[in-house]
C-alpha positions as CSV (number, residue, x, y, z in Angstrom):
1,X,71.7,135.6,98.6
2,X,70.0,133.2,96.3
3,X,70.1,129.8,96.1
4,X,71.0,129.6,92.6
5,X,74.1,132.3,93.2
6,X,75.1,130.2,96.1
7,X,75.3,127.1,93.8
8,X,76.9,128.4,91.2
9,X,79.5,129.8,93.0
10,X,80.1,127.3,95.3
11,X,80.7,125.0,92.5
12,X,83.4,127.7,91.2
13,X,85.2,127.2,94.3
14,X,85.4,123.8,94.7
15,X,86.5,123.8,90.4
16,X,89.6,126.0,91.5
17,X,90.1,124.4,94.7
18,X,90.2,120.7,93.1
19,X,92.5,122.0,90.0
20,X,95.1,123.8,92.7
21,X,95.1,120.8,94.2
22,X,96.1,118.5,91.5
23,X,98.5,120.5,90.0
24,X,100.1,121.3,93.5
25,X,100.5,117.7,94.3
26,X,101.5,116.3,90.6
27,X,103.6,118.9,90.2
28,X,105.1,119.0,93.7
29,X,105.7,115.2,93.9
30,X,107.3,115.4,90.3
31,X,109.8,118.1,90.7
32,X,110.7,117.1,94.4
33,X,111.6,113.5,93.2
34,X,112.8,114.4,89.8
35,X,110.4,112.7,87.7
36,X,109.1,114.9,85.0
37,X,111.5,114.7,82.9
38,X,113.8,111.7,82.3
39,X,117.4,112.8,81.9
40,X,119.4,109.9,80.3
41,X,116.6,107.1,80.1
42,X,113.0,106.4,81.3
43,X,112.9,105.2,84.5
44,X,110.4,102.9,86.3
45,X,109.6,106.2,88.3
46,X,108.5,108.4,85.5
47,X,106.8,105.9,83.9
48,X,104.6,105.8,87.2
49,X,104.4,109.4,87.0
50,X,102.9,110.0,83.8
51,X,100.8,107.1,84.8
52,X,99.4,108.5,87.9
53,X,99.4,112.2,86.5
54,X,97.1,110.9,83.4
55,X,94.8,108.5,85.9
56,X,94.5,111.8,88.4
57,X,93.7,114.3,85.5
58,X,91.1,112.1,83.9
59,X,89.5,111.4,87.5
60,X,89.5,115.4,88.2
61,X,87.9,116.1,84.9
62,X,84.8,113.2,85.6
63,X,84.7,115.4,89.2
64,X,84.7,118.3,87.1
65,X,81.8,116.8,84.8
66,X,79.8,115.9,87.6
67,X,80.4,119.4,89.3
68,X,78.9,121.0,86.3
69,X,76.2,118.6,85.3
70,X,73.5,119.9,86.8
71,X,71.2,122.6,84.7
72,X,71.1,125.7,85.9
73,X,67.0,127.3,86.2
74,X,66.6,130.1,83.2
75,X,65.3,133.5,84.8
C-alpha cells in the first residue's frame, strides 16, 4: 500500500477513534452522575459539566485541526 493511502487513512482512524472517545466519556460521566440536564436548579456539578464538555470539545477539534493540517501530494 502507499504511503499516502496509509496516511490518509490512518488519520481517519484516529478522527473516529478520538470523537468515540469523547463522546463516550462526556456522555458516560454525564448520564451516570446526572449532570446533563439540571432538574430543579443548576447545580455546581453541571456547571462543571458543561465546562469540561466545552474545554474537551474545543481541545478535540485543535487535535482534529492538527490531524488534518497537513497537505495532501496531488497525483
Amino acid at each position: 500500500m502507499e504511503d499516502d493511502i496509509k496516511d490518509f487513512l490512518k488519520r481517519i482512524v484516529w478522527t473516529v477513534f478520538l470523537m468515540f472517545l469523547w463522546l463516550t466519556l462526556t456522555l458516560g460521566i454525564g448520564a451516570y452522575n446526572d449532570l446533563m440536564v439540571p432538574h430543579t436548579t443548576v447545580t455546581v456539578g453541571n456547571i462543571i459539566f458543561y465546562i469540561w464538555s466545552v474545554a474537551s470539545l474545543t481541545t478535540l477539534i485543535y487535535l482534529f485541526v492538527r490531524i488534518w493540517k497537513k497537505k495532501f501530494p496531488h497525483g
